[in-house]
DONUFI-690211 format. One record per residue: chain; y, x, z of N, C-alpha, C in turn; residue number from 1; residue in three letters. Coordinates in Angstrom, 1 decimal. Layout:
# DONUFI-690211
@chain A&nY Y&nX X&nZ Z&caY Y&caX X&caZ Z&cY Y&cX X&cZ Z&resi NUM&resn Ala $
...
***
This chain:
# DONUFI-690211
@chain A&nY 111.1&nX 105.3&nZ 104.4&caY 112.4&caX 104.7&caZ 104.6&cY 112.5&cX 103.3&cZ 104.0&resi 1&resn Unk $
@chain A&nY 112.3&nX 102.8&nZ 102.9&caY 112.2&caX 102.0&caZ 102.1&cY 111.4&cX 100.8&cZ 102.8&resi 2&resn Unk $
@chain A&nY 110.5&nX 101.2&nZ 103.8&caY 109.1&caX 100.1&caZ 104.0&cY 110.0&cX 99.7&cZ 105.4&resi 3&resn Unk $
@chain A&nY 110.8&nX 100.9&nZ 106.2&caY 111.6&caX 100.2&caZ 107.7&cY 112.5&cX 99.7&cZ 106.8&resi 4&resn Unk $
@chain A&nY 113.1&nX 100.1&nZ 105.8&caY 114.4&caX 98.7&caZ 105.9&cY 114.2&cX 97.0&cZ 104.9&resi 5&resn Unk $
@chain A&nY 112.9&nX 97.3&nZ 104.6&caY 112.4&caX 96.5&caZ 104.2&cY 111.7&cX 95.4&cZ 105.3&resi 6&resn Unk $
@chain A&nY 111.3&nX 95.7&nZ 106.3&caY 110.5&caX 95.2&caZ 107.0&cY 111.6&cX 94.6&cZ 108.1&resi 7&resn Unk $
@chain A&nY 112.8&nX 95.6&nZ 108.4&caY 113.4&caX 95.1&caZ 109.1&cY 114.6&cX 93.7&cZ 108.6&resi 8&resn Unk $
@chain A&nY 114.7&nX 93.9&nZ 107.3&caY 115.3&caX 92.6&caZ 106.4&cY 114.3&cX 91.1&cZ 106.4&resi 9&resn Unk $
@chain A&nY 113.0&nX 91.5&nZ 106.3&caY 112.4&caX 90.7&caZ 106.8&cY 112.0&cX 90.1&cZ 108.2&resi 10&resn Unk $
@chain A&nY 112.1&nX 90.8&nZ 108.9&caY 112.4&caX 90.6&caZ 110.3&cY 113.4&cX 90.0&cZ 110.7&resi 11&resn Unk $
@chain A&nY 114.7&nX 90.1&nZ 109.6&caY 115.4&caX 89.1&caZ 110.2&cY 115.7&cX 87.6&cZ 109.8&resi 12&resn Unk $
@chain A&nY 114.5&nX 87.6&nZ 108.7&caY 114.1&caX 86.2&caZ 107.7&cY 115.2&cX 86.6&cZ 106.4&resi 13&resn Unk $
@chain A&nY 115.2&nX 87.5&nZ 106.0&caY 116.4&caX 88.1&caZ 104.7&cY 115.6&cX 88.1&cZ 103.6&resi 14&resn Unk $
@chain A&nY 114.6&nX 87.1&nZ 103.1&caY 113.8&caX 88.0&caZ 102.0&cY 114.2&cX 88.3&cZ 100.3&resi 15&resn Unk $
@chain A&nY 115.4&nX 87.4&nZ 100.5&caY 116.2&caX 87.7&caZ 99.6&cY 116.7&cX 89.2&cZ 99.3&resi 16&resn Unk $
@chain A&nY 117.4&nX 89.1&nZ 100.3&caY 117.8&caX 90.9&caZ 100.6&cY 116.8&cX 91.7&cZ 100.4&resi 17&resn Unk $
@chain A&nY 115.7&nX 91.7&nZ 101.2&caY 114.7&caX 92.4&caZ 100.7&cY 114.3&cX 92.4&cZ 99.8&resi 18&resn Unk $
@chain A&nY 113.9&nX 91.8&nZ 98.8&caY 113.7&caX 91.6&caZ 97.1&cY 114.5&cX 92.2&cZ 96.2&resi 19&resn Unk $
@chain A&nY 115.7&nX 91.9&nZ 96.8&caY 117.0&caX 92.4&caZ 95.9&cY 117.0&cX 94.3&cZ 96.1&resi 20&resn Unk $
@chain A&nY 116.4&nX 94.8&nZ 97.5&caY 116.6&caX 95.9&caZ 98.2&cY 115.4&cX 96.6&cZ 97.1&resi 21&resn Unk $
@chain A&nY 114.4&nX 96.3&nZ 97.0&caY 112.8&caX 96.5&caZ 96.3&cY 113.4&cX 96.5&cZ 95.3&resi 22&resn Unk $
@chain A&nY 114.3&nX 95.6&nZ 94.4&caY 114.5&caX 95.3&caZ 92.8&cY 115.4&cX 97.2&cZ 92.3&resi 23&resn Unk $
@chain A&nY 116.6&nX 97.1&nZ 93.5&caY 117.5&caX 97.8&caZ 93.2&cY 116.9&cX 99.3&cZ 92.8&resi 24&resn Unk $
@chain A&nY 115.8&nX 99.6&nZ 93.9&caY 114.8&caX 100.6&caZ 93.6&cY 114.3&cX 100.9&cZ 93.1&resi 25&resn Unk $
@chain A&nY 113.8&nX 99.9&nZ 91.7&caY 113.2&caX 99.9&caZ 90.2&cY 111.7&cX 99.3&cZ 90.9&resi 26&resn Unk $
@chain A&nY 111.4&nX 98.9&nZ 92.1&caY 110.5&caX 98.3&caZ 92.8&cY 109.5&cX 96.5&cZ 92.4&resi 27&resn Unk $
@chain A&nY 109.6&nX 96.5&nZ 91.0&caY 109.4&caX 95.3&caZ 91.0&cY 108.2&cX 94.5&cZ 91.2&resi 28&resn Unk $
@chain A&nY 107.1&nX 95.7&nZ 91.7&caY 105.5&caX 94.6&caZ 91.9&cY 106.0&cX 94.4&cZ 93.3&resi 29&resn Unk $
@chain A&nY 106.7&nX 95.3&nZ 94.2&caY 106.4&caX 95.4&caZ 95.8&cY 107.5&cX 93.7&cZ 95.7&resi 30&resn Unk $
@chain A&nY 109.0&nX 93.5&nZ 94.8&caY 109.2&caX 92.7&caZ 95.5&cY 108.9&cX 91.2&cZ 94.8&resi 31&resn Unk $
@chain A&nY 107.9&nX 91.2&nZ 93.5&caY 106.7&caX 89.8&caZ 93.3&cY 105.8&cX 90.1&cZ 94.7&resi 32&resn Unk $
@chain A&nY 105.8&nX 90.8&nZ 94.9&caY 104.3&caX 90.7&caZ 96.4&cY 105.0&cX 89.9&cZ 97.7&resi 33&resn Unk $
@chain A&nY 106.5&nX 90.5&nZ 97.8&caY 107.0&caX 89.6&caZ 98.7&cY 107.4&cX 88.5&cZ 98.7&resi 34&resn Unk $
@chain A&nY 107.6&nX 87.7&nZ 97.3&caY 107.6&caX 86.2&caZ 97.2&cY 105.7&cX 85.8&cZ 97.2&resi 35&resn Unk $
@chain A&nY 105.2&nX 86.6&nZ 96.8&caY 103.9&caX 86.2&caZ 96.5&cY 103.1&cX 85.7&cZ 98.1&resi 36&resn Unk $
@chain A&nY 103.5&nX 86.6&nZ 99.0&caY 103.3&caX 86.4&caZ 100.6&cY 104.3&cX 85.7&cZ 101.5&resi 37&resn Unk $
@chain A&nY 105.3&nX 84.9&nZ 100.6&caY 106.5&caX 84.4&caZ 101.4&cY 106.2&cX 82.9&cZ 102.3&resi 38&resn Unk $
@chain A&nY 105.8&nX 82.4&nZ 102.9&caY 105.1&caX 81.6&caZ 103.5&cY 106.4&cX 80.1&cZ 104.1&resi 39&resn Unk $
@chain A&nY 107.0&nX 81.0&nZ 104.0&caY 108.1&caX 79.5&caZ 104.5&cY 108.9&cX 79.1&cZ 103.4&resi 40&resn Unk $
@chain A&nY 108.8&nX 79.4&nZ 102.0&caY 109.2&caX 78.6&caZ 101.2&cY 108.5&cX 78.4&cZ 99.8&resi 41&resn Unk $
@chain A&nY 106.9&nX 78.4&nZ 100.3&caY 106.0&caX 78.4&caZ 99.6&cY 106.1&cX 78.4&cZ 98.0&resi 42&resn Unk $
@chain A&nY 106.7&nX 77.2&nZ 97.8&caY 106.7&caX 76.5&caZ 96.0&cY 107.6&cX 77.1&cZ 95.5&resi 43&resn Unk $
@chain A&nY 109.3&nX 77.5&nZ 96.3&caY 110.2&caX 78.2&caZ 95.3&cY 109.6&cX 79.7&cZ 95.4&resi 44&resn Unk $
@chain A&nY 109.1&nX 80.2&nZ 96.7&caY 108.8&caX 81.5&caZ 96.3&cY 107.7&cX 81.6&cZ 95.1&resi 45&resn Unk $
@chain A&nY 107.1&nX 81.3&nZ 94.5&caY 106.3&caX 81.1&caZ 93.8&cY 106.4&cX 81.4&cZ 92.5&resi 46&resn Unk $
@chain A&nY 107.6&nX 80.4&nZ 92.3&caY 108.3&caX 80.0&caZ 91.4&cY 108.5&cX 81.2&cZ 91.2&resi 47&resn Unk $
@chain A&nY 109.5&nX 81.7&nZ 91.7&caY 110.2&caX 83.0&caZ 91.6&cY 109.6&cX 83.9&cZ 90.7&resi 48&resn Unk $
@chain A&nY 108.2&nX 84.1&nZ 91.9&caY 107.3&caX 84.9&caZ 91.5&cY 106.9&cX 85.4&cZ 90.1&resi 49&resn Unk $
@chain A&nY 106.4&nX 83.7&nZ 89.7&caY 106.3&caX 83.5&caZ 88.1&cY 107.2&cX 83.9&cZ 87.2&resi 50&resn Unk $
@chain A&nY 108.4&nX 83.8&nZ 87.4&caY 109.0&caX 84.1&caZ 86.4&cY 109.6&cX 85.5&cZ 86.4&resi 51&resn Unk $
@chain A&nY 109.6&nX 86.1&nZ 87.5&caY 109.7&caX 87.9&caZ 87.5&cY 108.2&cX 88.3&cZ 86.8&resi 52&resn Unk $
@chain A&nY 107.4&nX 87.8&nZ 87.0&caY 106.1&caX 88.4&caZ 86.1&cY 106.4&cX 88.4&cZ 84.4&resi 53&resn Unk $
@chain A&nY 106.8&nX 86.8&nZ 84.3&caY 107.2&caX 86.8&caZ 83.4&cY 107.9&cX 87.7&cZ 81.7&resi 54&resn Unk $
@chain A&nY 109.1&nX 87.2&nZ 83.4&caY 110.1&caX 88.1&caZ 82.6&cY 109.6&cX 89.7&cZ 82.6&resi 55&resn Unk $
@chain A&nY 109.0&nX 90.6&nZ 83.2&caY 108.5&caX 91.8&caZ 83.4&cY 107.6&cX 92.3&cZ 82.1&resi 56&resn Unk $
@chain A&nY 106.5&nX 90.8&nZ 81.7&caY 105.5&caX 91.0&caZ 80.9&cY 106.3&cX 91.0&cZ 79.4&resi 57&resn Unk $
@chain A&nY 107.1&nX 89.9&nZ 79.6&caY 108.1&caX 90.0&caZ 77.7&cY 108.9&cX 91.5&cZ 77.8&resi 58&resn Unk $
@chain A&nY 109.4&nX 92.2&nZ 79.0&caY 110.0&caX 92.9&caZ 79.2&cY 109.2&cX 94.4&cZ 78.3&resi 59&resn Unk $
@chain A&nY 108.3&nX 94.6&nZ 79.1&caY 107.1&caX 95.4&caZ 78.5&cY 106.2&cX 95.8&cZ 77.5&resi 60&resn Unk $
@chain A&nY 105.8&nX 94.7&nZ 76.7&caY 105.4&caX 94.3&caZ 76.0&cY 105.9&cX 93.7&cZ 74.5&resi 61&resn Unk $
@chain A&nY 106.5&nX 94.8&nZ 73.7&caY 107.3&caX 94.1&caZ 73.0&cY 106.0&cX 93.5&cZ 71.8&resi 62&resn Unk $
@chain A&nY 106.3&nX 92.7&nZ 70.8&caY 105.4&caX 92.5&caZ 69.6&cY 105.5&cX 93.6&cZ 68.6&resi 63&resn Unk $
@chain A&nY 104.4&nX 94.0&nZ 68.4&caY 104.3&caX 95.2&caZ 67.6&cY 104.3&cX 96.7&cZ 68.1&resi 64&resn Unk $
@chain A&nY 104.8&nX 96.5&nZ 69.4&caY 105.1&caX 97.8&caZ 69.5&cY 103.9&cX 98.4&cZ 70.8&resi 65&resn Unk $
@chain A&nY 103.2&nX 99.4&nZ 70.6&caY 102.1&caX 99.2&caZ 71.8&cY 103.0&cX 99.8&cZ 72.8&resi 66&resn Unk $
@chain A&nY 102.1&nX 99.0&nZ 74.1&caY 102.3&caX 99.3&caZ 75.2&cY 102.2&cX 100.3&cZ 76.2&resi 67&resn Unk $
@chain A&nY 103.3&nX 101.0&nZ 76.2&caY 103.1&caX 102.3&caZ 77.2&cY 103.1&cX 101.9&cZ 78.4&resi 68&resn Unk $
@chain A&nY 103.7&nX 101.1&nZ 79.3&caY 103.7&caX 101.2&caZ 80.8&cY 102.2&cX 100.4&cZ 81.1&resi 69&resn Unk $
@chain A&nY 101.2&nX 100.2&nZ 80.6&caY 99.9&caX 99.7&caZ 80.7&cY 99.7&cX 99.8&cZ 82.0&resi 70&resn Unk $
@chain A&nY 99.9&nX 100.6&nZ 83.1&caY 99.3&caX 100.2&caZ 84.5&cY 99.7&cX 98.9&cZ 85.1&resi 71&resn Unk $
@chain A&nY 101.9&nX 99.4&nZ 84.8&caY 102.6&caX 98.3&caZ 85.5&cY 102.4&cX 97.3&cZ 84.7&resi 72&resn Unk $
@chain A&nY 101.9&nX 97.0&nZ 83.1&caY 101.7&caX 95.3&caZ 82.8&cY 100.5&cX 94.7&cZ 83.7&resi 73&resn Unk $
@chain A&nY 99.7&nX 95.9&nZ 84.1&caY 98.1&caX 95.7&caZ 84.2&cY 98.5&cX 95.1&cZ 85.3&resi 74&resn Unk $
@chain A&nY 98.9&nX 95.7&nZ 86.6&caY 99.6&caX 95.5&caZ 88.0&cY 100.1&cX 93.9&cZ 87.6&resi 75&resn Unk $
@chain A&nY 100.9&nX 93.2&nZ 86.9&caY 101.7&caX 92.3&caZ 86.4&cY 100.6&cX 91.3&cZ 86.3&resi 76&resn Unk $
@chain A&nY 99.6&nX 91.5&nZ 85.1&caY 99.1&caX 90.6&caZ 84.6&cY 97.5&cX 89.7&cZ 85.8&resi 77&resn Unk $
@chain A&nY 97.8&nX 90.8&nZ 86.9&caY 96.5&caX 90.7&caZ 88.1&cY 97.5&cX 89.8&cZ 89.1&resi 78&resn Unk $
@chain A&nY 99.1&nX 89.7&nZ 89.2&caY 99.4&caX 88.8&caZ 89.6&cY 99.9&cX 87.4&cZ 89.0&resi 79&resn Unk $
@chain A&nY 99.8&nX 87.4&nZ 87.9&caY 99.7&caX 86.0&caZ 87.4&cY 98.8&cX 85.3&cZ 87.7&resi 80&resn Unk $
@chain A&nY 97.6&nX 85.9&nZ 88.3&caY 96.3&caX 84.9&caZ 88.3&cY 96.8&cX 83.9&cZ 89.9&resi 81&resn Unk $
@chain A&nY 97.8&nX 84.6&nZ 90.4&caY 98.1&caX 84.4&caZ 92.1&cY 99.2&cX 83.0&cZ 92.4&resi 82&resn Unk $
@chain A&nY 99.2&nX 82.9&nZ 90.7&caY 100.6&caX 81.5&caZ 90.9&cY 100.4&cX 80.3&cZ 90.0&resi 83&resn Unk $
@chain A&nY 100.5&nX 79.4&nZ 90.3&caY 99.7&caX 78.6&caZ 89.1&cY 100.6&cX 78.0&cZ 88.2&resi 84&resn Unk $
@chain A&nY 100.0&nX 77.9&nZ 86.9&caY 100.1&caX 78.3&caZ 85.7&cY 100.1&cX 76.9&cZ 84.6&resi 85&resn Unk $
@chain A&nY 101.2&nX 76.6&nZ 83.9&caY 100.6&caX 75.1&caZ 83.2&cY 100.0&cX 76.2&cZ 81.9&resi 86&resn Unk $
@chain A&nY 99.5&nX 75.3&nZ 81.5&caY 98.8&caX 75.5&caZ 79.7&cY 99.2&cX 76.2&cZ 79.4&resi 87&resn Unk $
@chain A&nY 100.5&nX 76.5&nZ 78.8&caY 101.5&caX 77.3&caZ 78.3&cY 101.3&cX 78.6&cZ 78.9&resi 88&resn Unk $
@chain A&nY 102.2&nX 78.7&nZ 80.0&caY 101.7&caX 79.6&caZ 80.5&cY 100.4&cX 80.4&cZ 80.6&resi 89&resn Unk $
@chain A&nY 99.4&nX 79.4&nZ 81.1&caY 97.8&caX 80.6&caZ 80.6&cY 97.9&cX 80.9&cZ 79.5&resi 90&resn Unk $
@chain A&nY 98.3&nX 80.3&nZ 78.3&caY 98.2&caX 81.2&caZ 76.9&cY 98.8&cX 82.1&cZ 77.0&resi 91&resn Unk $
@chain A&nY 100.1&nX 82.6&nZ 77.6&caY 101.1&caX 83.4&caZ 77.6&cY 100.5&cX 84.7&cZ 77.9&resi 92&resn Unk $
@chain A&nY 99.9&nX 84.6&nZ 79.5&caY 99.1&caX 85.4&caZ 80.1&cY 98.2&cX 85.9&cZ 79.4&resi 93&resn Unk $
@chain A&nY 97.0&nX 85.2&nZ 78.5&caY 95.9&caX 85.9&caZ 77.7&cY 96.4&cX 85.9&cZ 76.3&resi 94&resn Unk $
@chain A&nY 97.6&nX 86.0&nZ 76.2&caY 98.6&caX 87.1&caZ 75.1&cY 98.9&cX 88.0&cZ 75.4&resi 95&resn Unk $
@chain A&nY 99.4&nX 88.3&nZ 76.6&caY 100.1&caX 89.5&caZ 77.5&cY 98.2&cX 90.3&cZ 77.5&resi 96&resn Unk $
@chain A&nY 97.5&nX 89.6&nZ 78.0&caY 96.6&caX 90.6&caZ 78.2&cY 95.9&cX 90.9&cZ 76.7&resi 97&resn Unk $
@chain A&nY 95.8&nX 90.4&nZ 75.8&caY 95.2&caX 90.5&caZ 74.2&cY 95.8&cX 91.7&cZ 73.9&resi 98&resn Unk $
@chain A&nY 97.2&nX 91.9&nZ 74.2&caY 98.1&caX 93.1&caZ 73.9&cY 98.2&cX 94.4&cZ 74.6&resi 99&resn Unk $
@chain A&nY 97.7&nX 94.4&nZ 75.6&caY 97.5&caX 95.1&caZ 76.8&cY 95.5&cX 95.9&cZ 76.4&resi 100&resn Unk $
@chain A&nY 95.1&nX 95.2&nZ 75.9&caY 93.7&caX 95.6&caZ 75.3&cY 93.4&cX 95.9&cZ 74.3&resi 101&resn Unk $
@chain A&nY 94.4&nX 95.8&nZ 73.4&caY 94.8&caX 96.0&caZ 72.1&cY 94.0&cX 95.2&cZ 71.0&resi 102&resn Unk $
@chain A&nY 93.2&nX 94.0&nZ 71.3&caY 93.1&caX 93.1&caZ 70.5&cY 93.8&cX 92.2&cZ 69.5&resi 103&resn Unk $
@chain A&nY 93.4&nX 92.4&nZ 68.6&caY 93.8&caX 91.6&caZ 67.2&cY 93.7&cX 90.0&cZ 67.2&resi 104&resn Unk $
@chain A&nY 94.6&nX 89.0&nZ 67.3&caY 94.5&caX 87.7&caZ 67.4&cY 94.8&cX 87.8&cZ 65.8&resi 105&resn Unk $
@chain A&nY 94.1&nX 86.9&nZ 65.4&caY 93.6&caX 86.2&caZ 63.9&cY 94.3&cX 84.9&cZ 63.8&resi 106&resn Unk $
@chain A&nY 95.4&nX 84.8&nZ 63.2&caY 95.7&caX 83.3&caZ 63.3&cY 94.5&cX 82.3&cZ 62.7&resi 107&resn Unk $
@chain A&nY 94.2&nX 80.8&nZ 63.2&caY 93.2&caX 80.3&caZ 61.8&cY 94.0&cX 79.1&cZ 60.6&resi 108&resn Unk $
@chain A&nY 93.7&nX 79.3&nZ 60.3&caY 94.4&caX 79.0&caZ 59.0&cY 93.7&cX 77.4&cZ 58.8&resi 109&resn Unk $
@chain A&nY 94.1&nX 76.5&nZ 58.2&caY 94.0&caX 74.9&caZ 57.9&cY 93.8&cX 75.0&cZ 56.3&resi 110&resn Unk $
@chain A&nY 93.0&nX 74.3&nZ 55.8&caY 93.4&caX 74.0&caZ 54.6&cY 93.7&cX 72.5&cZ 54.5&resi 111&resn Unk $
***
């Protein structure tokens, strides 16, 4: 049911609605997939994109605390590679994944 009224919101160029339809469902990779595949407004859907990952990955991932939903960060962090990314950002992403692997980042120290 979910994929006809989904397909039919996009059928009628709604992809808003449809995102919002996916979100309200607790649906959040299906509706980054649909900005991720949005073709007629390339750059903002993108955008978008990015920052629902985003916000998904801080969501998930607290500091300190390990990560239980590990598939959905995993799912999360295989679509960041799909949106481009300044500097910042890539560090952000190979923090999200450092924590997701459970690796130890060492700060280095200056004297």
């Amino acid at each position: 049911m979910d994929r006809e009224t989904v397909g039919f919101l996009l059928h009628l160029g709604r992809i808003e609605d449809a995102v919002k339809f996916y979100l309200s469902k607790g649906q959040t990779i299906n509706a980054i997939d649909l900005f991720l595949h949005d073709e007629k407004d390339k750059r903002a859907s993108m955008t978008r994109a990015k920052h629902m990952i985003f916000q998904n990955l801080w969501r998930l991932t607290s500091l300190g605390i390990p990560v239980i939903e590990y598939e959905e960060v995993k799912r999360l962090l295989n679509r960041s590679y799909r949106v481009e990314l300044d500097e910042n950002e890539q560090e952000e992403v190979i923090f999200f994944h450092c924590q997701t692997t459970r690796l130890i980042l060492i700060p280095r120290y200056t004297r």
